[in-house]
C-alpha positions as CSV (number, residue, x, y, z in Angstrom):
1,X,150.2,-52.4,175.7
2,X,148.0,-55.5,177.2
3,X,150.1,-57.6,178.3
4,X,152.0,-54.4,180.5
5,X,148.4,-53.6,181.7
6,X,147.9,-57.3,182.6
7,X,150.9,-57.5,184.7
8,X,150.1,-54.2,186.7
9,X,146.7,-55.8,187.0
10,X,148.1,-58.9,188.6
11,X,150.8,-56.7,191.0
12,X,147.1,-55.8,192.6
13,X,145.9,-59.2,193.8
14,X,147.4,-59.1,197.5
15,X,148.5,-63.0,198.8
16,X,145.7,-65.3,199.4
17,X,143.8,-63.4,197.0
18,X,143.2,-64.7,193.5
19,X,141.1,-63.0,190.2
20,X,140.0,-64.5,186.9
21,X,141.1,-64.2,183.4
22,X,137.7,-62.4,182.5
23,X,138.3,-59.9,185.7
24,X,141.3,-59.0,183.8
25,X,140.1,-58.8,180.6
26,X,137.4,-56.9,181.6
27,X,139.4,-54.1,183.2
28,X,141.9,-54.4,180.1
29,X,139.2,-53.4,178.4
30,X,138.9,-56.1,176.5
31,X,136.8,-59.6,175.7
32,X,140.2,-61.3,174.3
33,X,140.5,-64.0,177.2
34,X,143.1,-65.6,175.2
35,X,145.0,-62.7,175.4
36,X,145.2,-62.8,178.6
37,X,146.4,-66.3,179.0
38,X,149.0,-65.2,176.1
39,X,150.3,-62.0,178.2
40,X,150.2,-64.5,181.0
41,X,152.1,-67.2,179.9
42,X,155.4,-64.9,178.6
43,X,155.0,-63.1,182.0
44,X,158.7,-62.3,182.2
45,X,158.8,-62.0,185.8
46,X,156.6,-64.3,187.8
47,X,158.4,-63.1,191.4
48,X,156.8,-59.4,190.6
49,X,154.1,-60.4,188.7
50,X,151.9,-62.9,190.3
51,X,150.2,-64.6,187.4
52,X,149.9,-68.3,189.5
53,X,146.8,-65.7,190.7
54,X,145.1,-66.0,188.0
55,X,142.3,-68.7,187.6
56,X,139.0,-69.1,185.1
57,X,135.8,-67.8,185.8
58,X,134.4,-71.1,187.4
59,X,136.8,-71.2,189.9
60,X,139.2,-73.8,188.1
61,X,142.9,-73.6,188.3
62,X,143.4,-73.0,184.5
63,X,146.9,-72.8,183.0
64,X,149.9,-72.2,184.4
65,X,153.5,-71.6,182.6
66,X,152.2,-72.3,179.1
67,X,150.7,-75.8,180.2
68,X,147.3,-77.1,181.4
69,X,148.1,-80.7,183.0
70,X,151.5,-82.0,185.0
71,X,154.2,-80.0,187.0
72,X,153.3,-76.8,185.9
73,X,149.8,-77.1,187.3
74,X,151.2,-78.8,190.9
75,X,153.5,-75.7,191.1
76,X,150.5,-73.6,190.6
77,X,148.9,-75.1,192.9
78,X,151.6,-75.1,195.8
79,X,152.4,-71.7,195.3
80,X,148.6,-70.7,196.2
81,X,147.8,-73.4,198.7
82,X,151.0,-71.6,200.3
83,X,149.8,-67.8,200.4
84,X,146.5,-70.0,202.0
85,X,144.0,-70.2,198.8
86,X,142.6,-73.6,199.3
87,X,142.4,-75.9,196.2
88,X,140.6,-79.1,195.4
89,X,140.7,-81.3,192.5
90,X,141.9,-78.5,191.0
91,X,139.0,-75.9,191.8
92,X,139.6,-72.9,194.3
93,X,137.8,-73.7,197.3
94,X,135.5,-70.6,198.5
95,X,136.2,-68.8,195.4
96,X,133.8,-66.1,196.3
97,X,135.6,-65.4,199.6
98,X,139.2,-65.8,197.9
99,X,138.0,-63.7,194.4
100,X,139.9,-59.9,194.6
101,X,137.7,-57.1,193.3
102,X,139.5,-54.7,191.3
């Protein structure tokens, strides 16, 4: 099943590291990027599974928790600034250096 793949997939991305929804589409297999973010926002356990990892392709924060704007997006946010992936204006900062290669 994707979303099971997607969630393994995320378990990989050590702290301070983040990956893209393409990344993980791509080793999913597939070119759905929307089901990604789907498999991503009913991720039923975000402790485990990581998904506040997970950012688009140009280095933008993307969604977080089923939204796209307000606290959902701060708590994304916080929760990477605090395993040290630096963000500003809502862009990852040195997203080369902070990108995990599967």
């Amino acid at each position: 099943m994707l979303s099971e793949n997607v969630y393994e997939l995320c378990r990989k991305i050590p702290a301070g590291k983040i990956s893209t929804y393409k990344a993980l589409a791509e080793e999913s297999n597939t070119k759905s990027y929307r089901a990604i973010g789907q498999a991503l926002k009913r991720n039923p356990n975000p402790i485990s599974t990581p998904c506040h990892r997970i950012v688009s392709s140009s280095g933008l924060i993307g969604g977080f928790k089923g939204k796209n704007s307000g606290k959902e997006i701060k708590e994304k946010i916080k929760l990477l600034e605090k395993e040290g992936v630096k963000v500003k204006n809502n862009k990852v900062v040195d997203f080369e250096t902070a990108l995990h290669k599967f």
